[in-house]
GULO-189070 format. One record per residue (C-alpha): residue in one letter; x, y, z. Coordinates in steps of 0.02 Angstrom, whole numbers. Layout:
REM residues N
<residuo=A c1=X c2=Y c3=Z>
...
//
This chain:
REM residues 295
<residuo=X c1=-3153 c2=-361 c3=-1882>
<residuo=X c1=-3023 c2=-213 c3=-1885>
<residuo=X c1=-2923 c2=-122 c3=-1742>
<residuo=X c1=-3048 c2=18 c3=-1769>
<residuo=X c1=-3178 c2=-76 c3=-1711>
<residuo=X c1=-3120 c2=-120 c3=-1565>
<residuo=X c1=-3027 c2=39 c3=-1525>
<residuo=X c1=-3206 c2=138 c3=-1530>
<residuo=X c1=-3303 c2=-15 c3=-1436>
<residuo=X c1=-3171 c2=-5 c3=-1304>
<residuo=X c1=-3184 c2=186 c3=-1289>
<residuo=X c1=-3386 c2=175 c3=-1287>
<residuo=X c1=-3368 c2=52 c3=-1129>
<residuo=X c1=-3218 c2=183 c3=-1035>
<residuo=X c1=-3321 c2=335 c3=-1073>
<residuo=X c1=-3494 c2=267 c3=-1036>
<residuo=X c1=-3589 c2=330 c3=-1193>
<residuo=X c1=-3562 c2=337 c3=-1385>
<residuo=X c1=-3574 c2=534 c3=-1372>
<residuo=X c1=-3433 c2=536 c3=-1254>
<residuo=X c1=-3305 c2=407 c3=-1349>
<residuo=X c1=-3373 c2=516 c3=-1504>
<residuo=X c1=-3271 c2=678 c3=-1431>
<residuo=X c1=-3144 c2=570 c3=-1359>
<residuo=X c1=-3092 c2=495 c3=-1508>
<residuo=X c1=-3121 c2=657 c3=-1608>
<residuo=X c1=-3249 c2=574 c3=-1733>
<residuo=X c1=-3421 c2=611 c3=-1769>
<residuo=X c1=-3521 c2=490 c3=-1698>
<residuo=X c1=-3637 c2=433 c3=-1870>
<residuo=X c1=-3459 c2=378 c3=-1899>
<residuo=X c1=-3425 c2=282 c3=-1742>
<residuo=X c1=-3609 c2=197 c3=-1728>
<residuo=X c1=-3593 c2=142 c3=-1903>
<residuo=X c1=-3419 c2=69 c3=-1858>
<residuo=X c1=-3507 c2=-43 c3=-1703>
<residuo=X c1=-3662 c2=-84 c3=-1799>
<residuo=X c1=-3544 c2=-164 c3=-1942>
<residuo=X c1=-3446 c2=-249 c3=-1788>
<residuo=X c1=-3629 c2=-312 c3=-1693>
<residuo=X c1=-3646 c2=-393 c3=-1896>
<residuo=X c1=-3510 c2=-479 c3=-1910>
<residuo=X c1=-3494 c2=-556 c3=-1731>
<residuo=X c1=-3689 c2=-569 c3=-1726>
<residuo=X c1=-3715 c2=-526 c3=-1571>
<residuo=X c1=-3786 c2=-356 c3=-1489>
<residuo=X c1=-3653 c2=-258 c3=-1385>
<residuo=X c1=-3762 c2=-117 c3=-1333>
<residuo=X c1=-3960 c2=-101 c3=-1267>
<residuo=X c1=-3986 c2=63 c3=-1342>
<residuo=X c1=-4089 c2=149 c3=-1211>
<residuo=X c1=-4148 c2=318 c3=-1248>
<residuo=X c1=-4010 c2=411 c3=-1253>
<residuo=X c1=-3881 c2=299 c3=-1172>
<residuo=X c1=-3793 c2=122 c3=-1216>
<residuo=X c1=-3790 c2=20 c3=-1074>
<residuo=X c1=-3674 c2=-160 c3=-1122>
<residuo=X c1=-3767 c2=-319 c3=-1159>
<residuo=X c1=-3716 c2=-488 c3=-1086>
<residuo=X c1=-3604 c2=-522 c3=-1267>
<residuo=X c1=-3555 c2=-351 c3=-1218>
<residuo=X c1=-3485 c2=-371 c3=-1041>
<residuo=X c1=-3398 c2=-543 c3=-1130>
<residuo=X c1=-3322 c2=-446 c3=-1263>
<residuo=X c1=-3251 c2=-300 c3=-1176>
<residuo=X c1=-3090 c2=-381 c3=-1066>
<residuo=X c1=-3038 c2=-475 c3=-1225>
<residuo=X c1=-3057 c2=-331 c3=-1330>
<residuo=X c1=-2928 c2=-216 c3=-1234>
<residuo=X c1=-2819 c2=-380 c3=-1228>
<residuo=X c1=-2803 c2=-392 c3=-1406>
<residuo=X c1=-2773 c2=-199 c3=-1427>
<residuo=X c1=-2622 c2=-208 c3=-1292>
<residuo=X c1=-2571 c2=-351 c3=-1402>
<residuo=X c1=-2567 c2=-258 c3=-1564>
<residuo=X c1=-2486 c2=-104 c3=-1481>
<residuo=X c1=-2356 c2=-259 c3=-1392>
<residuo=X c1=-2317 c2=-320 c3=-1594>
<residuo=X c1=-2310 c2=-145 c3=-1656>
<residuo=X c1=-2175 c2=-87 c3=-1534>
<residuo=X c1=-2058 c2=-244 c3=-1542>
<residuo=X c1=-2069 c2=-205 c3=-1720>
<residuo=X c1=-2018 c2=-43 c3=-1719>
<residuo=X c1=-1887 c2=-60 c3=-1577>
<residuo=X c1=-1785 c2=-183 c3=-1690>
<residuo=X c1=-1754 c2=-21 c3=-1797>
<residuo=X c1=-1772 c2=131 c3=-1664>
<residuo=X c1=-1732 c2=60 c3=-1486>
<residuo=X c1=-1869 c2=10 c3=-1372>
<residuo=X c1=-2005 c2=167 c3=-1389>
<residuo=X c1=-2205 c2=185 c3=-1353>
<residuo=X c1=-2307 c2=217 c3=-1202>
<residuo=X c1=-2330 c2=90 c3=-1052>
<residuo=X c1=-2498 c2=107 c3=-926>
<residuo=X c1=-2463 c2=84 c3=-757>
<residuo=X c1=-2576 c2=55 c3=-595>
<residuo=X c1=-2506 c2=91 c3=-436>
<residuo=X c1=-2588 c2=119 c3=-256>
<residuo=X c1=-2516 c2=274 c3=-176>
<residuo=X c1=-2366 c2=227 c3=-111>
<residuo=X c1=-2306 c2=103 c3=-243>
<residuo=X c1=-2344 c2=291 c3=-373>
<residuo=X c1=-2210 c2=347 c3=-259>
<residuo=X c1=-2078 c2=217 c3=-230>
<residuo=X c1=-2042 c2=123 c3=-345>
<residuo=X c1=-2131 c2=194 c3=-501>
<residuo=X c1=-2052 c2=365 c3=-485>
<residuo=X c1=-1874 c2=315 c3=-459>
<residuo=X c1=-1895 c2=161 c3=-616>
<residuo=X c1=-1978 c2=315 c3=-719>
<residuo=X c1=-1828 c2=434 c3=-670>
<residuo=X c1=-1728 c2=278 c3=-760>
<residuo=X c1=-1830 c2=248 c3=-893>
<residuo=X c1=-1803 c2=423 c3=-954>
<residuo=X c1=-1613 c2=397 c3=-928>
<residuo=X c1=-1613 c2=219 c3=-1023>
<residuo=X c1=-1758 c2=235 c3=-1133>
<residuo=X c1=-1826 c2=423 c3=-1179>
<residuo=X c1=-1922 c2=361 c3=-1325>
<residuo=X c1=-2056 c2=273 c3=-1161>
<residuo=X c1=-2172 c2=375 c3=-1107>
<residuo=X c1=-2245 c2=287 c3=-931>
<residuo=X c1=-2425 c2=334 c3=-886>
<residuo=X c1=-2499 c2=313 c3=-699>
<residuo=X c1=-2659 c2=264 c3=-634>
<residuo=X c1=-2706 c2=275 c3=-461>
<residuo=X c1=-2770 c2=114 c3=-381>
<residuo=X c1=-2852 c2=110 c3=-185>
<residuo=X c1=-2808 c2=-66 c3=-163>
<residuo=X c1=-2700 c2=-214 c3=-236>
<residuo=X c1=-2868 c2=-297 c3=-288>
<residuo=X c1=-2897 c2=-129 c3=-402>
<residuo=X c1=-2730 c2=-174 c3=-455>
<residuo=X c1=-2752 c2=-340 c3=-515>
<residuo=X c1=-2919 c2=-300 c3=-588>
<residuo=X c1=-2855 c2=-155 c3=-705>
<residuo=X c1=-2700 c2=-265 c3=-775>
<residuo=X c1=-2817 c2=-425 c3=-774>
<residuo=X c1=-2950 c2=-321 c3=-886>
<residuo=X c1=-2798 c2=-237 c3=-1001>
<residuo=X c1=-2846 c2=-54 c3=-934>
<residuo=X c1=-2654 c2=-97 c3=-881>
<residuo=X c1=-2495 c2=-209 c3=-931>
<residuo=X c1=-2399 c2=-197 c3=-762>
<residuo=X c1=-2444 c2=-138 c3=-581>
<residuo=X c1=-2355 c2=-114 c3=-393>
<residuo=X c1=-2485 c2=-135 c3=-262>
<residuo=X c1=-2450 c2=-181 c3=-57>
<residuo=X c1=-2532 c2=-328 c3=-13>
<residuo=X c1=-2506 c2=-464 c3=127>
<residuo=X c1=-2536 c2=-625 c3=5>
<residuo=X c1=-2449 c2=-623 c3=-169>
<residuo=X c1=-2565 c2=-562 c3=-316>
<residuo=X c1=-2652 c2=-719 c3=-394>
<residuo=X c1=-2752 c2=-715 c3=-565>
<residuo=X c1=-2750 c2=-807 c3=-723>
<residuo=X c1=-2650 c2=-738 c3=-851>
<residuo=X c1=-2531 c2=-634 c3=-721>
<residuo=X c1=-2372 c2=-667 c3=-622>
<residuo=X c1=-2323 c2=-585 c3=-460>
<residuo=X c1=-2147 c2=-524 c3=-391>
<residuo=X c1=-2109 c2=-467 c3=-236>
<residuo=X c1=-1995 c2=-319 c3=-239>
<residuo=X c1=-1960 c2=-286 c3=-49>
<residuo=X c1=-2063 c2=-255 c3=115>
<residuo=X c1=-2131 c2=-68 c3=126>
<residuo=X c1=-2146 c2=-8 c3=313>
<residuo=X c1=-2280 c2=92 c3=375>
<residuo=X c1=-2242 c2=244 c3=499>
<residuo=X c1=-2354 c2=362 c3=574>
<residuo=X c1=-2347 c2=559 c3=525>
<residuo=X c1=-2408 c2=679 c3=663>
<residuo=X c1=-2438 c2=854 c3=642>
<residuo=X c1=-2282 c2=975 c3=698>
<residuo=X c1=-2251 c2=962 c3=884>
<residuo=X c1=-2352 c2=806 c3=907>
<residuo=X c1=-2233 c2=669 c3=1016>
<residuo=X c1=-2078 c2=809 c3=1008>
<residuo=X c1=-2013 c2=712 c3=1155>
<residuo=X c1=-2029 c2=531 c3=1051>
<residuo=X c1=-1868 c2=453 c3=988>
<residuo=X c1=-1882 c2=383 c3=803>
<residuo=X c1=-1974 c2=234 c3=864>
<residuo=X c1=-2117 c2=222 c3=958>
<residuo=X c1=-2227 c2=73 c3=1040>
<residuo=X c1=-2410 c2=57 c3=972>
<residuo=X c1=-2480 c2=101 c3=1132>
<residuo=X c1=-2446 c2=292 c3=1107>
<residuo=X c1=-2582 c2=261 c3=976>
<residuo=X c1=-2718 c2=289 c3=1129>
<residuo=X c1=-2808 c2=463 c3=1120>
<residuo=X c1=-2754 c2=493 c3=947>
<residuo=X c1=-2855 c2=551 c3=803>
<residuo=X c1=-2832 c2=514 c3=622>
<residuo=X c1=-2851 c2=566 c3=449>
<residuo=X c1=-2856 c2=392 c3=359>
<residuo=X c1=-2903 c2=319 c3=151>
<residuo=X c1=-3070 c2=239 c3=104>
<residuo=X c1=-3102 c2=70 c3=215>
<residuo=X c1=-3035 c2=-65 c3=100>
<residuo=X c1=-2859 c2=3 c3=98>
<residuo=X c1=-2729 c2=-84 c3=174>
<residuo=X c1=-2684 c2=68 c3=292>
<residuo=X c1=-2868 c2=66 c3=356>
<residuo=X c1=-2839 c2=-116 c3=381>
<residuo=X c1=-2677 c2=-75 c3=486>
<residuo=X c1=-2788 c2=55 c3=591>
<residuo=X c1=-2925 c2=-66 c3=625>
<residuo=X c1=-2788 c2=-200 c3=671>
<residuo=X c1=-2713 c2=-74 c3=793>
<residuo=X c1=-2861 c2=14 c3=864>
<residuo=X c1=-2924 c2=-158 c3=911>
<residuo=X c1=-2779 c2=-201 c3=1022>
<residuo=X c1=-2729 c2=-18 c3=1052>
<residuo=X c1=-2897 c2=56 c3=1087>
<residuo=X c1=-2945 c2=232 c3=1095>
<residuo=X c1=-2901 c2=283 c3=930>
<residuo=X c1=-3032 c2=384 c3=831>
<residuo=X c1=-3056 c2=445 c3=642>
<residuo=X c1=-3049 c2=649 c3=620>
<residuo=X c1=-3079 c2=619 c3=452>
<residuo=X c1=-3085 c2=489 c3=293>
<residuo=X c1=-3021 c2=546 c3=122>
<residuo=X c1=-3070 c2=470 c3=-59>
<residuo=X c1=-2897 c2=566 c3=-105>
<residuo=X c1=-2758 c2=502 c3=-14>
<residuo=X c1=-2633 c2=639 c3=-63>
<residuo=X c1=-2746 c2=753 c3=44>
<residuo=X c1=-2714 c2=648 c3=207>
<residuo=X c1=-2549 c2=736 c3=231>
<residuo=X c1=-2598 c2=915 c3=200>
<residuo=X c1=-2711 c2=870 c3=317>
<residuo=X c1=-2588 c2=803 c3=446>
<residuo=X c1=-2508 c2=975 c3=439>
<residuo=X c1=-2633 c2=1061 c3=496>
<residuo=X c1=-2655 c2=965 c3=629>
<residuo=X c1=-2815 c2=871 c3=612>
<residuo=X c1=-2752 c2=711 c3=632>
<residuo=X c1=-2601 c2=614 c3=621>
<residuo=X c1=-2578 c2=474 c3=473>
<residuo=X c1=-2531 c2=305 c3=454>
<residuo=X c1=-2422 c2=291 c3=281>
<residuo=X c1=-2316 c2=184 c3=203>
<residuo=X c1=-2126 c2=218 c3=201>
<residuo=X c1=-2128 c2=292 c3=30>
<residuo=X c1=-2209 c2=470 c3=95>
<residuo=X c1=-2057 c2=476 c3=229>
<residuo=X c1=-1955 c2=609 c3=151>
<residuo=X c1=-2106 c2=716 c3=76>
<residuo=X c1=-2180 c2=716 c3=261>
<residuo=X c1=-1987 c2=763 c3=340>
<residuo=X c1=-1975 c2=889 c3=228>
<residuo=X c1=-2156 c2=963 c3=254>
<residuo=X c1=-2111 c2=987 c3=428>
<residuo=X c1=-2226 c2=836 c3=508>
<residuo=X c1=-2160 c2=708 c3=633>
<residuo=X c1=-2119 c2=526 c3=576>
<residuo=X c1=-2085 c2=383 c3=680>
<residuo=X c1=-2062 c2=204 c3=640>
<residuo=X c1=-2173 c2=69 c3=742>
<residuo=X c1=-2090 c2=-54 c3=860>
<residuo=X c1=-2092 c2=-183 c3=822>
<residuo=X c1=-2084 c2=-124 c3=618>
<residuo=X c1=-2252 c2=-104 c3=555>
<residuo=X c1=-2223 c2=-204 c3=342>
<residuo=X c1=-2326 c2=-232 c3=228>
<residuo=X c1=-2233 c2=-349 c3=40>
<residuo=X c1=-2253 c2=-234 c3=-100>
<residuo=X c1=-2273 c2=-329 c3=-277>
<residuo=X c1=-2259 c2=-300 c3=-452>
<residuo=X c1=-2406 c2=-390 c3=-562>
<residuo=X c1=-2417 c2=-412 c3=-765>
<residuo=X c1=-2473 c2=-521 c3=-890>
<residuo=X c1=-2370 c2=-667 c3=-930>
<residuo=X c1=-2407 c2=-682 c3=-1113>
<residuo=X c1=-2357 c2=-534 c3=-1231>
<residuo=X c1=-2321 c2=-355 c3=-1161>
<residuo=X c1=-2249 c2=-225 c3=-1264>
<residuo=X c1=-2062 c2=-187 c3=-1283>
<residuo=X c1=-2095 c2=-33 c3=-1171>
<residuo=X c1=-2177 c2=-135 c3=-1013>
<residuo=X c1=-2047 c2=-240 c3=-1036>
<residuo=X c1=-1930 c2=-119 c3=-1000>
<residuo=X c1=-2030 c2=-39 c3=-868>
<residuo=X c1=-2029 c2=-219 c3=-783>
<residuo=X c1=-1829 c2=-255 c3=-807>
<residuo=X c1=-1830 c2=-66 c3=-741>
<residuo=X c1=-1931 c2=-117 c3=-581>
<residuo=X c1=-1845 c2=-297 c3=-530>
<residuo=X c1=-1679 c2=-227 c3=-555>
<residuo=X c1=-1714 c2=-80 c3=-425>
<residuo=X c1=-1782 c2=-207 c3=-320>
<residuo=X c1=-1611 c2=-322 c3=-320>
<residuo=X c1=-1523 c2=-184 c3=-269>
<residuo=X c1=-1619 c2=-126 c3=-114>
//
């Protein structure tokens, strides 16, 4: 079995065909089903029901796939504390985040990393919820993530911190509650309309908890994106509930943000593997808990 292998089976599986992973990968794609018929050999097993035009994963397949991006992260995690003995800690480190976590803390670790470390190059994926989270480092698409969630990330093969408790705040449109002081009681919730995530999120789960005791409050509209909820804020469809990280952006953008009282929180974690992670997660981690100490 080489790396090859399991660099085009992996990139079959993220790009749903063998014509796509063909022009991913840049290879002609004789080349690349040769490559997985020689690996279906040697494990004897089928990965792929070739139907029609399409490979769709077999059971051995669905088996095979976690533990082959595992080993890959592995390899790239030997290759780089190899090469940082010589060059200083150097590569490229995958990170999922859910929006406000992409925010605070990645951006401000990242601003450090490039200080500390230029030769890291940190990638972002967006995640809706700290279960999405947990999945993508759990399944290697990942080595580290920051999610909010109210119960600390659990899975085998990952370990949890808790960095600090992010706040939620609510963003109205410019004008909205001009006579409101910085804080405000949830009952000025009534009436109100809102521009909220997906359900599943935890800010739809802090709407639900709210309208429920609050009553009154009604969706203007639902967004798959959440960067679009505060454009849409501004121009006054509806007002937002987001976490603390999107304070200064909102200031800035000329909406109104007010804190709950009592304080609306919500912990905010950092999950990765706890076997081998590359020199460059590793740094992205160090990066991450020593922000976190000094909040």
């Amino acid at each position: 079995m080489e790396r090859r292998q399991l660099e085009y089976f992996v990139a079959i599986v993220e790009h749903g065909g063998f014509s796509a992973a063909a022009r991913a990968l840049h290879v002609a794609q004789p080349s690349l089903s040769r490559s997985i018929g020689k690996l279906e050999h040697e494990l004897e097993v089928t990965l792929f029901h070739r139907v029609g035009r399409t490979a769709v994963l077999s059971a051995a397949g669905e088996a095979l796939a976690d533990r082959a991006r595992l080993v890959l992260r592995d390899l790239d995690a030997l290759r780089a504390a190899a090469r940082s003995l010589g060059e200083g800690v150097a590569g490229r480190v995958e990170i999922a985040a859910t929006s406000s976590s992409g925010l605070e803390p990645v951006t401000g670790v990242i601003a450090q990393l490039r200080e500390r470390h230029p030769g890291i190059t940190v990638s972002t994926t967006s995640a809706l919820s700290a279960v999405e989270v947990v999945a993508m480092v759990l399944q290697g698409r990942c080595e580290a993530g920051v999610c909010g969630s109210a119960e600390r990330p659990a899975g085998r093969g990952i370990v949890a911190h808790h960095l600090r408790d992010e706040e939620f705040l609510l963003v109205v449109p410019p004008g909205t509650l001009s006579g409101a002081g910085p804080s405000v009681r949830p009952e000025v919730l009534h009436g109100m309309r809102f521009v909220l995530p997906a359900p599943a999120t935890a800010v739809r789960a802090l709407f639900d908890r709210l309208s429920g005791s609050v009553g009154g409050m009604t969706v203007a509209a639902e967004v798959g994106d959440r960067s679009m909820v505060l454009p849409m804020v501004l121009r006054g469809i509806g007002a937002g509930l987001m976490p603390d990280g999107w304070a200064d952006l909102a200031r800035r953008a000329g909406a109104g943000v007010h804190h709950f009282d009592p304080p609306e929180r919500l912990p905010q974690w950092l999950v990765h593997r706890t076997d081998v992670i590359t020199a460059a997660a590793r740094a992205f981690v160090d990066a991450t808990l020593a922000a976190s100490a000094i909040r």
